[in-house]
C-alpha positions as CSV (number, residue, x, y, z in Angstrom):
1,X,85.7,131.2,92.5
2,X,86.6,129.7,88.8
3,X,86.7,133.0,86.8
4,X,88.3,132.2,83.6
5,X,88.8,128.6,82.1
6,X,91.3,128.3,79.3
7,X,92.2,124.7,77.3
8,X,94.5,123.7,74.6
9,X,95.3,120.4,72.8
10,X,93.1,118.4,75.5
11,X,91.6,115.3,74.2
12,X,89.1,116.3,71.5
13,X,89.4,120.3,72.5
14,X,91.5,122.0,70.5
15,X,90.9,125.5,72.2
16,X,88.7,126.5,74.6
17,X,88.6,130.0,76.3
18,X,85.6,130.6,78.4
19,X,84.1,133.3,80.9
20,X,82.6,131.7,83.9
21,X,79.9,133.7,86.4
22,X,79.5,133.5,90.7
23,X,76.2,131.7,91.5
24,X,74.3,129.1,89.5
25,X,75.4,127.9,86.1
26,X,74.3,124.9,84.3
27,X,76.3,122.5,81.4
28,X,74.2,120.6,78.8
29,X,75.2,118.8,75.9
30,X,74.5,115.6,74.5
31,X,76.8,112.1,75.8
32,X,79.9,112.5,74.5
33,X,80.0,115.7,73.2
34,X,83.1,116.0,76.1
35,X,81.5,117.3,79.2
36,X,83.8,114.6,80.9
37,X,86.7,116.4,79.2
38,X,86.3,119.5,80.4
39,X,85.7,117.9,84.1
40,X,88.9,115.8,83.3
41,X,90.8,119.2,82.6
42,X,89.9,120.4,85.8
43,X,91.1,117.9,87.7
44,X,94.4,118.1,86.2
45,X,94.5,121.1,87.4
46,X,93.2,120.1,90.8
47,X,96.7,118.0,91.2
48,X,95.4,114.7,89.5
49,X,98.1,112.4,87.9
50,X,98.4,113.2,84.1
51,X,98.4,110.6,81.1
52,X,100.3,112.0,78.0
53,X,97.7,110.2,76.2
54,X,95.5,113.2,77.4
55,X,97.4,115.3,74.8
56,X,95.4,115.9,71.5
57,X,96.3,113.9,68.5
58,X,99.0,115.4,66.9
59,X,99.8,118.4,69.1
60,X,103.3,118.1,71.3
61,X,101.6,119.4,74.2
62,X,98.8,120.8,76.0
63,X,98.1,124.0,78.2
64,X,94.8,123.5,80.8
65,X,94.9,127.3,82.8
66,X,92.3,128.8,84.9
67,X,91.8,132.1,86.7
68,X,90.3,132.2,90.2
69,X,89.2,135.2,92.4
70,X,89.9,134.7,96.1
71,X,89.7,138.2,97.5
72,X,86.7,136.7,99.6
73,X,88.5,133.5,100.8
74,X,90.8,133.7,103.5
75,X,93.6,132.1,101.6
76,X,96.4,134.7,101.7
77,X,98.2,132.8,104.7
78,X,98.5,129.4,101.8
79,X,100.7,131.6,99.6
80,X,102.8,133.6,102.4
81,X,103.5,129.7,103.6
82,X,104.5,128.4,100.6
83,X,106.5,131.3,99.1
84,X,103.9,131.9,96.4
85,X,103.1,135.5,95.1
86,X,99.5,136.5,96.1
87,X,97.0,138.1,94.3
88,X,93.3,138.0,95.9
89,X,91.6,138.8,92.5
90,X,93.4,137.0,89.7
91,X,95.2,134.1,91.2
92,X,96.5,131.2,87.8
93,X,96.7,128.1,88.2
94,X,98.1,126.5,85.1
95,X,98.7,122.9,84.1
96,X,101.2,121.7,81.3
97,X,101.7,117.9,79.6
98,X,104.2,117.6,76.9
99,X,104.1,114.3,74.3
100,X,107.3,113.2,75.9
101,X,105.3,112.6,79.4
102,X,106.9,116.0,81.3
103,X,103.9,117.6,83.2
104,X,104.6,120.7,85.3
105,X,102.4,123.0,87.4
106,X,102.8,126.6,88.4
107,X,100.8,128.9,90.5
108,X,100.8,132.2,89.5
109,X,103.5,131.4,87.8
110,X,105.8,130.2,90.4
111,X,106.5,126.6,89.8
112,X,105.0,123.9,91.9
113,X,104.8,120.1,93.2
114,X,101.6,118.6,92.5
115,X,100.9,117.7,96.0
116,X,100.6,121.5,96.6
117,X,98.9,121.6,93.8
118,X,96.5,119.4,95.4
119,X,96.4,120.9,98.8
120,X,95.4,124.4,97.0
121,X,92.9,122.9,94.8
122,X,91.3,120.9,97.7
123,X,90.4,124.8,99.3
124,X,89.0,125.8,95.7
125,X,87.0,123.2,94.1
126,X,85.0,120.3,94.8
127,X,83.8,118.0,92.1
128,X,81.0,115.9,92.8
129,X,80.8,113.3,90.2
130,X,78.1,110.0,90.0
131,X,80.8,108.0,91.3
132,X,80.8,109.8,94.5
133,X,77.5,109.0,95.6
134,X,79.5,105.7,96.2
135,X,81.5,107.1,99.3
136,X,78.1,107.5,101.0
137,X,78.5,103.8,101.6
138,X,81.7,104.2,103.5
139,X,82.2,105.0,107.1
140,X,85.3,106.8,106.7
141,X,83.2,109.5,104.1
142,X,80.1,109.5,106.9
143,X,82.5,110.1,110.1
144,X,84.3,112.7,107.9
145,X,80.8,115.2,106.9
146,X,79.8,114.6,110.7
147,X,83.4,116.1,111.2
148,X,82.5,118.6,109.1
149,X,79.5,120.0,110.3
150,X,80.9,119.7,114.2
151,X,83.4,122.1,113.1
152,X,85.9,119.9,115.5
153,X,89.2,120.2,113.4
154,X,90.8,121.5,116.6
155,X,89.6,118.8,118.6
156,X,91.1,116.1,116.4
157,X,94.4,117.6,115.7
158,X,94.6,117.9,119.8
159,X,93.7,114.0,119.8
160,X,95.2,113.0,116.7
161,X,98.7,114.4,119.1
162,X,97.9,112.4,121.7
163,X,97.1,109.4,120.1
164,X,100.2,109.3,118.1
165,X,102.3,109.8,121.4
166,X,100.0,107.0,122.8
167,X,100.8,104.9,120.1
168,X,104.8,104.8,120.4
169,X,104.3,104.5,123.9
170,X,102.7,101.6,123.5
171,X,105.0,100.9,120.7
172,X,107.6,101.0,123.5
173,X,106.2,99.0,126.0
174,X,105.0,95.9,123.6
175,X,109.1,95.9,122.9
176,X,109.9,96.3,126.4
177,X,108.0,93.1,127.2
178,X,109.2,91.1,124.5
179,X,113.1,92.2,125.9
180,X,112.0,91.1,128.8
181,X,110.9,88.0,128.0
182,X,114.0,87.5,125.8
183,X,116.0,88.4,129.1
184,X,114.6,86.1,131.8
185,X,114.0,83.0,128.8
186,X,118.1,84.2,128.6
187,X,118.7,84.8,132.2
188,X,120.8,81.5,133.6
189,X,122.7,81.7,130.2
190,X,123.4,85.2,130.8
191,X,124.4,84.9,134.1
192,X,126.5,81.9,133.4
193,X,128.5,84.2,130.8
194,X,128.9,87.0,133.4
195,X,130.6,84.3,136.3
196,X,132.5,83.1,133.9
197,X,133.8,86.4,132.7
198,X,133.9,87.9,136.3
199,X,135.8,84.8,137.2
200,X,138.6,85.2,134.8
201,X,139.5,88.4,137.0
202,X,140.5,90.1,134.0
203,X,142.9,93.3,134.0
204,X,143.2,96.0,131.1
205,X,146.5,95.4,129.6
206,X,147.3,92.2,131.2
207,X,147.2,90.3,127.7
208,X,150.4,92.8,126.4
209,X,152.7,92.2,129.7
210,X,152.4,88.1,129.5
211,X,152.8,88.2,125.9
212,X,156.0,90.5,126.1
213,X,157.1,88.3,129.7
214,X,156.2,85.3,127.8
215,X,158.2,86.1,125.0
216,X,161.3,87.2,127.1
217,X,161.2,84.1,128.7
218,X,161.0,82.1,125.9
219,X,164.4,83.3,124.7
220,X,165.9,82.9,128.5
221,X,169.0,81.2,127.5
222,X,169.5,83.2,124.5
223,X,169.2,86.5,126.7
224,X,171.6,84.8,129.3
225,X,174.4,83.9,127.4
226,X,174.5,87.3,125.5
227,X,174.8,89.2,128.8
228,X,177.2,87.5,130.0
229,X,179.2,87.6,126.7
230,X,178.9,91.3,127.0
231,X,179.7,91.4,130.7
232,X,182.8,89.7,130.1
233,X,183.8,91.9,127.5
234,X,183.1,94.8,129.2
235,X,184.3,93.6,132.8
236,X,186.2,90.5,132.5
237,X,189.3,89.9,134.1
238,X,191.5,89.8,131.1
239,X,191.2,92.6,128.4
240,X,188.1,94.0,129.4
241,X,186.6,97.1,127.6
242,X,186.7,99.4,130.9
243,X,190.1,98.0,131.8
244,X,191.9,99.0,128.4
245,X,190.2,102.0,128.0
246,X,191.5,102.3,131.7
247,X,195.4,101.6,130.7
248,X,194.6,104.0,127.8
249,X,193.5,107.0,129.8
250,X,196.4,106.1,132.0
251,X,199.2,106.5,129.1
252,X,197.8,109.2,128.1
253,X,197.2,111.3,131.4
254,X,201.2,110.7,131.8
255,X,202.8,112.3,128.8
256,X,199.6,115.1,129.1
257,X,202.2,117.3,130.7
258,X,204.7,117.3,128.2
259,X,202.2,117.0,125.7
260,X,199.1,119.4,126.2
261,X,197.1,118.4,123.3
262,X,197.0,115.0,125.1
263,X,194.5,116.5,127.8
264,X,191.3,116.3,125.7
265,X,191.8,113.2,125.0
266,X,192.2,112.3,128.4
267,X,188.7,113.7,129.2
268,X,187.0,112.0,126.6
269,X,188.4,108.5,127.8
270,X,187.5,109.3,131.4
271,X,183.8,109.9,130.7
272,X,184.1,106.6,127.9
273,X,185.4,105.1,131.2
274,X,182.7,106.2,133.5
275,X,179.8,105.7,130.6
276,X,181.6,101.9,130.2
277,X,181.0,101.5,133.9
278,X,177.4,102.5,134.6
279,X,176.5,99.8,131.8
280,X,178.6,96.9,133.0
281,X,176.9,97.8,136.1
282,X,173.3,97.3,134.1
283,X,174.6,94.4,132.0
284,X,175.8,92.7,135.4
285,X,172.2,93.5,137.2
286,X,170.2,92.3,134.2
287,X,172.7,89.2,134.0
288,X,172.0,88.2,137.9
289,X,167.9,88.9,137.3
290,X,167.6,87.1,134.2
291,X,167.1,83.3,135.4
292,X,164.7,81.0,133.6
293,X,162.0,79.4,135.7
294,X,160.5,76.8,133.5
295,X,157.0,76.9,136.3
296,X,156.4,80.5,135.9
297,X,156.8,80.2,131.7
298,X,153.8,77.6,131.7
299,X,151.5,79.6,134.3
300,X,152.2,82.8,132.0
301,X,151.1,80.7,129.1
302,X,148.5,78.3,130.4
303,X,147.1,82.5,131.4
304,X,146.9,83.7,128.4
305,X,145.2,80.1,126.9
306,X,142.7,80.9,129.0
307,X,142.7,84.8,127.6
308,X,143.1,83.6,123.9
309,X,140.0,81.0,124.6
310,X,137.5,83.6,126.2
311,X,138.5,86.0,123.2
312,X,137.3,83.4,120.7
313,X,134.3,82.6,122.7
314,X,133.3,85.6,123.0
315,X,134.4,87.2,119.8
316,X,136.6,89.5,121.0
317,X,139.6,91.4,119.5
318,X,141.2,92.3,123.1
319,X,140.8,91.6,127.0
320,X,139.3,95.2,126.9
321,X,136.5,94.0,124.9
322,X,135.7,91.0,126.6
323,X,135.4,93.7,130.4
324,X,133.1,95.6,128.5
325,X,131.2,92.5,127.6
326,X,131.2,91.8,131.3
327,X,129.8,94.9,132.1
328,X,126.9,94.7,129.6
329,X,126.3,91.2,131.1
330,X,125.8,92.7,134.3
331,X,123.9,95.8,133.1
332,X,121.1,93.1,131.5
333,X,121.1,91.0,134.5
334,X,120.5,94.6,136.9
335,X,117.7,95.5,134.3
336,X,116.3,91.6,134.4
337,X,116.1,91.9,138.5
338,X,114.2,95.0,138.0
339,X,112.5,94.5,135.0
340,X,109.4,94.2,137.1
341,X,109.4,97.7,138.3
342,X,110.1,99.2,134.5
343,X,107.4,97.6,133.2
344,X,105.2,98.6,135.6
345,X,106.4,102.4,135.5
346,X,106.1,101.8,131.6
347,X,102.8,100.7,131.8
348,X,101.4,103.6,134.1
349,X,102.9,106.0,131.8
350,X,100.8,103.9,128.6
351,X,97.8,104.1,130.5
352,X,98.3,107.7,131.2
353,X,98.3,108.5,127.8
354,X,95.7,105.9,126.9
355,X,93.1,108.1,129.7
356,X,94.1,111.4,127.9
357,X,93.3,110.4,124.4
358,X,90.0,108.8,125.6
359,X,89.3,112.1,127.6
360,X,89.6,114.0,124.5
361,X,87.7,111.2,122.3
362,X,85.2,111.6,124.4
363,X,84.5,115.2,123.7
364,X,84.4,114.7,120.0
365,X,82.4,112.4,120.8
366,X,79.8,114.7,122.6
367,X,80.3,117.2,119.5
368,X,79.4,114.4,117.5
369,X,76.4,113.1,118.8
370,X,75.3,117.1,119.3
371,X,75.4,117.3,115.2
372,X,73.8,114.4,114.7
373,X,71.2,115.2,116.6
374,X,71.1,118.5,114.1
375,X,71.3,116.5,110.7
376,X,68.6,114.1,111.5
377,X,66.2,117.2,111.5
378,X,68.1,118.8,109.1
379,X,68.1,116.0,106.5
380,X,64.4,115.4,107.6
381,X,63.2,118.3,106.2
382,X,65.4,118.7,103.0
383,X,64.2,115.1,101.7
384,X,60.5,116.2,102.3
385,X,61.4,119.4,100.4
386,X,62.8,116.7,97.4
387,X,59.7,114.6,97.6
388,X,60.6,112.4,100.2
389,X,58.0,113.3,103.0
390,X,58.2,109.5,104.6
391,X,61.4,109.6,104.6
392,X,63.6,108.8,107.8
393,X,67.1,109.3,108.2
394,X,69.4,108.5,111.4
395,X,73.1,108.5,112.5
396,X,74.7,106.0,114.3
397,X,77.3,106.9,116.4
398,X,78.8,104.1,118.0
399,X,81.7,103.6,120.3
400,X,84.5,101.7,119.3
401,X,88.3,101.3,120.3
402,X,90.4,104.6,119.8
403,X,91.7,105.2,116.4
404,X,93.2,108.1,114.7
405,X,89.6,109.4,114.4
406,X,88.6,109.0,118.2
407,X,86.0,105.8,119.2
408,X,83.3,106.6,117.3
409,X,81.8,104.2,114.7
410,X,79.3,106.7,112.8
411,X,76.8,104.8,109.9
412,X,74.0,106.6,108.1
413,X,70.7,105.1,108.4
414,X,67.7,105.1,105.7
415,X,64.2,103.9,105.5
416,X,62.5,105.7,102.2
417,X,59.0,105.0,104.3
418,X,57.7,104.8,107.7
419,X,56.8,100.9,107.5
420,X,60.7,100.1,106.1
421,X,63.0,99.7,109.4
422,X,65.9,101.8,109.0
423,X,69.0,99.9,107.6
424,X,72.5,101.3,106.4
425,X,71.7,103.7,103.6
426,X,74.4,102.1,100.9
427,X,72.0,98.7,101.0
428,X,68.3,100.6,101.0
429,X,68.5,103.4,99.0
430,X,67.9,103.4,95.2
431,X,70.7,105.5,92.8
432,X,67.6,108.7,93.4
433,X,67.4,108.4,96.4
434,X,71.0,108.7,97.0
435,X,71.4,111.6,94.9
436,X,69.3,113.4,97.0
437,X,70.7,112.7,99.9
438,X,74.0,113.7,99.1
439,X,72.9,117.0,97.2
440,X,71.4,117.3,100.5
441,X,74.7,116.5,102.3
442,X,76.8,118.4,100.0
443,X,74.5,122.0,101.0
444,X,74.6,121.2,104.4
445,X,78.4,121.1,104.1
446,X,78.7,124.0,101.8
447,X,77.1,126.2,104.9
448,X,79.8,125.2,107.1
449,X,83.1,125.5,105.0
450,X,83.8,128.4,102.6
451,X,84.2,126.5,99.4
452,X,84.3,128.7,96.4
453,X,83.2,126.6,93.9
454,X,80.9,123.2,93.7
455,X,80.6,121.6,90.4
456,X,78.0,118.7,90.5
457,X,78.6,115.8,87.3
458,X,74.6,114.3,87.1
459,X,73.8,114.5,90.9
460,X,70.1,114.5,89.5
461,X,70.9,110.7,88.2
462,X,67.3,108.9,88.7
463,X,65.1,111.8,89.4
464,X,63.1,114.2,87.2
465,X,60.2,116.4,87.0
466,X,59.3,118.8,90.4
467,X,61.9,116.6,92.3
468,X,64.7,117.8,89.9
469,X,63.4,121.4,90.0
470,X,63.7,120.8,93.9
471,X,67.1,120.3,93.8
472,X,67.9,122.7,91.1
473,X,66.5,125.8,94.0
474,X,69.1,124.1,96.3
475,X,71.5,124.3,94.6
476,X,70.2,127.4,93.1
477,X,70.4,128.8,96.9
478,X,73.8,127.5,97.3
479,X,75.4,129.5,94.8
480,X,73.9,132.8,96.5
481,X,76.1,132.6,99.7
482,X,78.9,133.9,98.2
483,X,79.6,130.9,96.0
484,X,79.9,129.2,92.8
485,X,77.9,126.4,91.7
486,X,78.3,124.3,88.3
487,X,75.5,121.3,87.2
488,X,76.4,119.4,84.7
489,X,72.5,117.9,83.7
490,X,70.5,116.4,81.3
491,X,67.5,117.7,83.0
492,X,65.5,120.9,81.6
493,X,64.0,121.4,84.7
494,X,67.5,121.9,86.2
495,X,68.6,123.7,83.6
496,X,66.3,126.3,83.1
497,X,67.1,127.3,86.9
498,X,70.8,128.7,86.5
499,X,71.8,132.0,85.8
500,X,73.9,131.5,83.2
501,X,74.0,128.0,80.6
502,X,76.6,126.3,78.9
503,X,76.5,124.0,76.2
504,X,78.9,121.2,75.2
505,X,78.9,119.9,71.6
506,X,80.9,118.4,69.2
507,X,82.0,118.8,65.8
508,X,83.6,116.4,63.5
509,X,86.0,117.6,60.9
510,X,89.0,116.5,58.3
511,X,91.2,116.7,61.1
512,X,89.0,114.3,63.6
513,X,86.4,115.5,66.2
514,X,86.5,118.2,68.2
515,X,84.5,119.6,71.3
516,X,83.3,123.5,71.9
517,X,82.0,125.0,74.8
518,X,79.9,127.9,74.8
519,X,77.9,130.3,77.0
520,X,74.4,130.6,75.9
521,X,72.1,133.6,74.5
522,X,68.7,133.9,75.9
523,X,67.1,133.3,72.6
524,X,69.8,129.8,72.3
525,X,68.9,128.6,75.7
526,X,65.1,128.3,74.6
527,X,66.6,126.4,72.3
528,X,68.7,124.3,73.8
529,X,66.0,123.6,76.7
530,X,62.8,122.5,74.2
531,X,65.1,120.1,72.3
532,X,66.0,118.5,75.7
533,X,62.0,118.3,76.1
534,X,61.8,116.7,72.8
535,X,64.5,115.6,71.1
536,X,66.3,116.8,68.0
537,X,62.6,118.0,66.3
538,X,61.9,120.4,68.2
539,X,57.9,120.9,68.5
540,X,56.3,124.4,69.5
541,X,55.0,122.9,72.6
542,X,58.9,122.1,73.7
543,X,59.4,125.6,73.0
544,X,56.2,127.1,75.0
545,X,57.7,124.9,77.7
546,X,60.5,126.0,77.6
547,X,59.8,129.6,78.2
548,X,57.5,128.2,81.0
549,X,60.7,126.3,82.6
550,X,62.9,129.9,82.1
551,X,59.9,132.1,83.3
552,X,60.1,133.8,79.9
């Protein structure tokens, strides 16, 4: 619970350092005198978005810090998560803004994001301000305290599982059937592309062969009469290569006797000789294969027309594109013949899925309508204890379609009387009336989750006299069970009730006005309590009252 509340250079505070007690405290002070402030500081350091305008005129930046004690909150397991030093007695939590617009946020002094800032300050505090009694007019608020008090957080997160795998899968299927549809709309198109395709009888690395054969072919006569040139020359019948290397090595293999030094050379010209020979041999089978056959030239080319076309049809780089092309044409004609069978395995596994989640809606449903059933009786007797005694209140718990909260439409009903039928509460219930009902909501709550502290802005809007004292005792009882409660009132009744009182006032000096906070003395909150009896003359009888209200 909120131990220790510390705040610099906020709005009109200047410097506030204050003690705060476990049980029932109550805040007083006159409009304006910066109750809102103080709330506003506390939500800053609950993880709402800062304004540098929030910094106090003239100061470069402000410091909101506050100290709680956790040791009886099982909270240890936040802190071991998120790397965060832990200390069950003295954990800080402290907030800074600078001029410039820089805020940061630490946790025991260990720097933080403000969405953990947030999801920490969601397990210490909740503020209940006027505005709130708003949510009571929306469902999502009403399914959410029914939640609550069913204690079914396990339940949902098992459904909330399910229903997201439900949701791809269907997801998944709503695709699938648009494919399909795509695909059979596509079919004789498709199918047209693949004959067409298949038809070409197309052969990985046919294009390179008739463009090189193509090109050889081209240059026929070209090729021709250079291998016969070099046939000639190396074979012809007069001075041929081989034949004067021949009358060479001849010469020379005659003086080789009388002239030893002649032998090498001798070798060398034989294996010239030999080396001459094997390619006149090549030149001379190249020269009798090479023949230019003007039919074969045009069906080489007239082929790879067709190859060049399909390529540009199909906008393809290569033939080996355009067979994988084929093959994905008929891949999506296979999956088009048994499309029917897909879907249909698809939509078994979708309606699997869609039975589990209802299965478990179905039991928070039953936890649901169990509570309910609890509340009514509940509420029934905390709004006759609040001066209410006619007073009916139901819960609807309808079933809808499944949603990430189950099927369950849930609305609160309210008739103030017996003879009013009873209607949503948002459109029947007058601004007291509500108040009650949510002070009534909010101690219901507090039994089922281990909040350590509660801080109510005006819940007493619209009531006063016995009916505030009422709700004061609740209150009063809610800070007993091992939890803190704050009221922020302008009722005496109310106030006279907490254990420990706080006033709010402001002071204007040279330098602008500024707002204090302090805890009162007995003798002050006599005070304090007869001049919200009577006003700023404060009459003997306000103060007899007074005393009456504190049990002095």
């Amino acid at each position: 619970m909120l131990q220790h509340l510390y705040i610099k250079n906020f709005t009109l505070i200047d410097e506030l350092n204050i003690e705060l007690h476990p049980g029932f405290s109550v805040i007083t002070g006159e409009t304006g005198a910066g109750k809102s402030i103080i709330l506003g500081a506390i939500g800053l350091l609950l993880g709402q978005r800062a304004d540098s305008k929030s910094i106090k005129q003239g100061a470069d930046r402000c410091v909101i810090e506050a100290h709680f004690d956790l040791s009886r909150y099982d909270l240890k397991p936040f802190f071991d998560e998120n790397d965060i030093e832990y200390d069950g007695h003295d954990t800080i939590i402290r907030r800074e803004l600078t001029a410039a617009g820089k805020s940061r946020a630490f946790i025991n002094d260990t720097p933080v994001a403000l969405t953990m800032l947030k999801e920490l300050g969601d397990q210490l505090m909740d503020v209940h301000s006027q505005h709130q009694n708003l949510l009571l007019n929306k469902q999502d608020f009403q399914l959410n305290v029914v939640d609550i008090l069913a204690n079914d957080s396990k339940e949902l997160d098992i459904y909330r599982q399910s229903f997201v795998n439900y949701q791809q899968k269907t997801k998944e299927l709503n695709q699938l059937r648009e494919e399909i549809e795509h695909n059979k709309q596509n079919a004789d198109f498709l199918q047209f592309q693949f004959e067409e395709l298949e038809a070409a009888h197309l052969v990985e690395g046919e294009q390179e062969e008739l463009e090189q054969r193509s090109d050889t072919m081209s240059h026929a006569e070209d090729i021709k009469t250079a291998l016969y040139e070099a046939d000639n020359a190396l074979n012809g019948d007069e001075y041929s290569v081989i034949s004067l290397v021949k009358s060479a090595y001849n010469a020379l293999n005659d003086i080789s006797k009388v002239m030893p030094k002649t032998a090498d050379l001798t070798e060398r010209l034989d294996s010239c000789r030999i080396e001459l020979k094997d390619i006149a041999e090549e030149v001379s089978q190249l020269l009798e294969r090479t023949d230019f056959d003007p039919a074969e030239l045009e069906n080489i080319n007239n082929r790879l027309d067709r190859l060049y076309e399909l390529e540009k049809k199909y906008h393809a780089e290569s033939v080996e594109e355009l067979i994988k092309q084929r093959e994905s044409l008929k891949q999506q004609l296979s999956h088009i013949e048994n499309s029917d069978e897909a879907l249909n395995e698809k939509e078994k596994e979708v309606e699997q899925l869609r039975n589990q989640c209802a299965q478990h809606a179905e039991t928070i449903s039953k936890m649901r309508q169990a509570t309910a059933q609890q509340m009514r009786s509940q509420l029934a007797q905390r709004l006759e204890a609040l001066g209410m005694p006619h007073a009916r209140f139901d819960i609807s718990i309808t079933q809808a379609e499944l949603g990430k909260n189950g099927q369950d439409n849930v609305s609160f009903l309210f008739s103030a009387n017996t003879s009013t039928p009873l209607q949503p509460v948002s459109q029947v219930a007058s601004g007291g009336e509500i108040a009650r009902v949510m002070l009534s909501l909010k101690a219901m709550i507090s039994g089922a989750v281990k909040l350590p502290t509660i801080i109510f802005d005006e819940i007493d809007t619209g009531v006063s006299g016995k009916i505030a004292e009422k709700m004061a005792q609740i209150m009063q009882e809610m800070g007993r069970t091992e939890r803190q409660v704050i009221s922020i009132t302008h009722l005496p009744q109310i106030a006279a009730l907490g254990s420990h009182h706080y006033r709010v006032s402001k002071e204007e000096t040279k330098n602008g006005t500024i707002s204090h906070m302090t805890e009162l003395t007995s003798e002050e909150r006599i005070t304090e309590i007869a001049q919200m009896l009577s006003g700023s003359d404060i009459t003997q009888a306000a103060i007899d009252n007074a005393k009456q209200l504190l049990k002095i």
